[in-house]
C-alpha positions in Angstrom: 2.0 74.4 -33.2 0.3 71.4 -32.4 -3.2 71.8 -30.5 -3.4 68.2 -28.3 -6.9 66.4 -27.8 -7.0 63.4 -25.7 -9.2 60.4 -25.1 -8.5 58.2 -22.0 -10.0 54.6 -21.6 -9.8 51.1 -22.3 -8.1 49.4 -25.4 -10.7 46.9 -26.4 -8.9 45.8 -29.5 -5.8 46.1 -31.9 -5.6 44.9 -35.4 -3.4 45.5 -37.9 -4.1 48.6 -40.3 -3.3 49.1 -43.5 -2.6 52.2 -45.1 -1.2 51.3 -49.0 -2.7 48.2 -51.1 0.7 46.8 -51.8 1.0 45.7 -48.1 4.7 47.1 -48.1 4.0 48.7 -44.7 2.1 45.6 -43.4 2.4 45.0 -39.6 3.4 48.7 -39.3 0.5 50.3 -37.9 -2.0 49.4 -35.9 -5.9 50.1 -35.0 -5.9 50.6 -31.6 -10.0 50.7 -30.6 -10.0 52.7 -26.9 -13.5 52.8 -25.0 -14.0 55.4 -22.1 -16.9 53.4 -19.8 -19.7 55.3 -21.4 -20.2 54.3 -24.4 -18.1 57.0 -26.2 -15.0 55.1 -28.3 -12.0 55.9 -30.6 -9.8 54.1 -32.8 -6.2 55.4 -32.7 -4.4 55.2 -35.7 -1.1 53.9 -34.1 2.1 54.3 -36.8 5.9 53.6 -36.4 6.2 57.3 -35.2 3.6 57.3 -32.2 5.6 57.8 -29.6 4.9 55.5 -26.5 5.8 56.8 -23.1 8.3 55.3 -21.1 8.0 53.0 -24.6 5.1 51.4 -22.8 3.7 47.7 -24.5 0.3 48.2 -24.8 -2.5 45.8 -25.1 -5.8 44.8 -24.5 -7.6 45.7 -21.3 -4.8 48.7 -20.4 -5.9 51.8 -19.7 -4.4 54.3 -22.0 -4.7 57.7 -23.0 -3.8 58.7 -26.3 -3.1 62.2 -27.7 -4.0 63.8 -31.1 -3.9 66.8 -33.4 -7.4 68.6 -32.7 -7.0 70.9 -35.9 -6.0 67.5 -37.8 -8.5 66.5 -40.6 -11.0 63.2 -39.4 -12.8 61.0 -41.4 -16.5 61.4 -40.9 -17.1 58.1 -39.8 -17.8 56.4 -36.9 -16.8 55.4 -34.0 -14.0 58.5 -34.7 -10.5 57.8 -36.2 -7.5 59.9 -34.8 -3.3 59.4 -36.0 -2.4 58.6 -32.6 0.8 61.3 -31.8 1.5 59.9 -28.5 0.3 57.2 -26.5 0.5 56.8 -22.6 -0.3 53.5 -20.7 -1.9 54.7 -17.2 0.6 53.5 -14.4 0.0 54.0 -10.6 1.6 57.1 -9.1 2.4 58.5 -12.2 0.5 61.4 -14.3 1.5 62.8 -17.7 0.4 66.0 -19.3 0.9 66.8 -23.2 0.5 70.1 -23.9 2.0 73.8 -24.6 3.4 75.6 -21.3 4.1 79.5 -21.8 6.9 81.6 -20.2 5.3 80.8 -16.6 5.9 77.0 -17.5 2.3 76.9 -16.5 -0.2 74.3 -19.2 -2.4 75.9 -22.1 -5.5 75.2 -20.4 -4.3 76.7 -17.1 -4.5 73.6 -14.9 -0.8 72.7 -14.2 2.2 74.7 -13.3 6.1 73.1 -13.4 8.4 73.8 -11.0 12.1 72.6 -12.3 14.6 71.2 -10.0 18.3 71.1 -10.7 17.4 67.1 -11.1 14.5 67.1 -13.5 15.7 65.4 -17.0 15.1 66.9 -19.6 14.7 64.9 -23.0 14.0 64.6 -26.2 11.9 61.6 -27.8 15.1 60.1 -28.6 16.0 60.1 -25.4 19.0 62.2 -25.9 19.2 65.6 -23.2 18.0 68.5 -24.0 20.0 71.7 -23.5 17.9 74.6 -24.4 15.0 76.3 -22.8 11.5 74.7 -22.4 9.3 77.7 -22.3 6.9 78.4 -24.8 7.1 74.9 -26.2 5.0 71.8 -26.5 6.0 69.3 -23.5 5.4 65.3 -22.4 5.9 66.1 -18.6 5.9 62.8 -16.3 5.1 63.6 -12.6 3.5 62.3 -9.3 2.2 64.3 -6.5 0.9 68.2 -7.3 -1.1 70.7 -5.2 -4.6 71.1 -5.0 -4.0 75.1 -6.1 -5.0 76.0 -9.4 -3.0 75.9 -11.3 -1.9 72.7 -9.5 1.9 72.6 -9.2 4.6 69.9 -9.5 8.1 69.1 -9.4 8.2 66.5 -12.6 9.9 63.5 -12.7 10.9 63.7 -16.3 10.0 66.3 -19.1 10.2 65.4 -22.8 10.5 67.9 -24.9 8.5 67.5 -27.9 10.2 69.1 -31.4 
């Protein structure tokens, strides 16, 4: 199971990255160099696979959060280097959450609870519905307004289900 770490800020830059000398996967991935507003940043490895929400284009000056493996092995450099798993452009009215949701559908860290209507879709990253249950797995959930309870709760827009 995937533990997700996010960073949220600014992209400030994004070059081209390469991972093999030949330069057969040239123009394939990306550095993607995000800085929060104090002075903390992080380059996102960004790679064919990262998956983009709502397959947002991304580019300098958005606002993005992007979401990584914390038990994943870093570099020890600096400023930190993270393989980008997904990637989410910050839209107005909209809030995404990555992360495991137990039996409750309530979030790993406690702070969100789902509330399914018959009209929520559920995907997966291909877009393609997904028929089985969503408990006890790792989630993309797309919503708007939640409660101020803790855990807040929310009727999502969209859940993608993450395999």
């Amino acid at each position: 199971m995937v533990k997700y770490q996010s960073f949220s800020g600014t992209v400030t830059m994004i070059s081209d990255f390469s991972i093999t000398p030949s330069g057969e996967n040239e123009g394939c991935y990306k550095l993607m160099s995000v800085n929060d507003g104090s002075g903390r940043q992080v380059n996102f490895v960004v790679e064919p696979k990262t998956y983009f929400v709502e397959q947002a284009m991304v580019g300098v000056g958005d606002r993005v959060t992007g979401y990584y493996d914390a038990d994943a092995p870093v570099p020890l450099i600096y400023p930190p280097q993270y393989r980008a798993l997904i990637m989410v452009k910050e839209t107005s009215g909209q809030n995404v959450k990555v992360d495991f949701f137990n039996r409750q559908l309530v979030s790993s860290d406690g702070m969100l609870k789902l509330n399914l209507s018959p009209g929520t879709p559920i995907l997966l990253e291909n877009g393609q519905r997904f028929t089985k249950s969503i408990v006890n797995r790792n989630l993309i959930v797309v919503y708007g307004p939640s409660t101020f309870s803790i855990p807040a709760q929310t009727t999502p827009y969209r859940i993608i289900v993450i395999c």
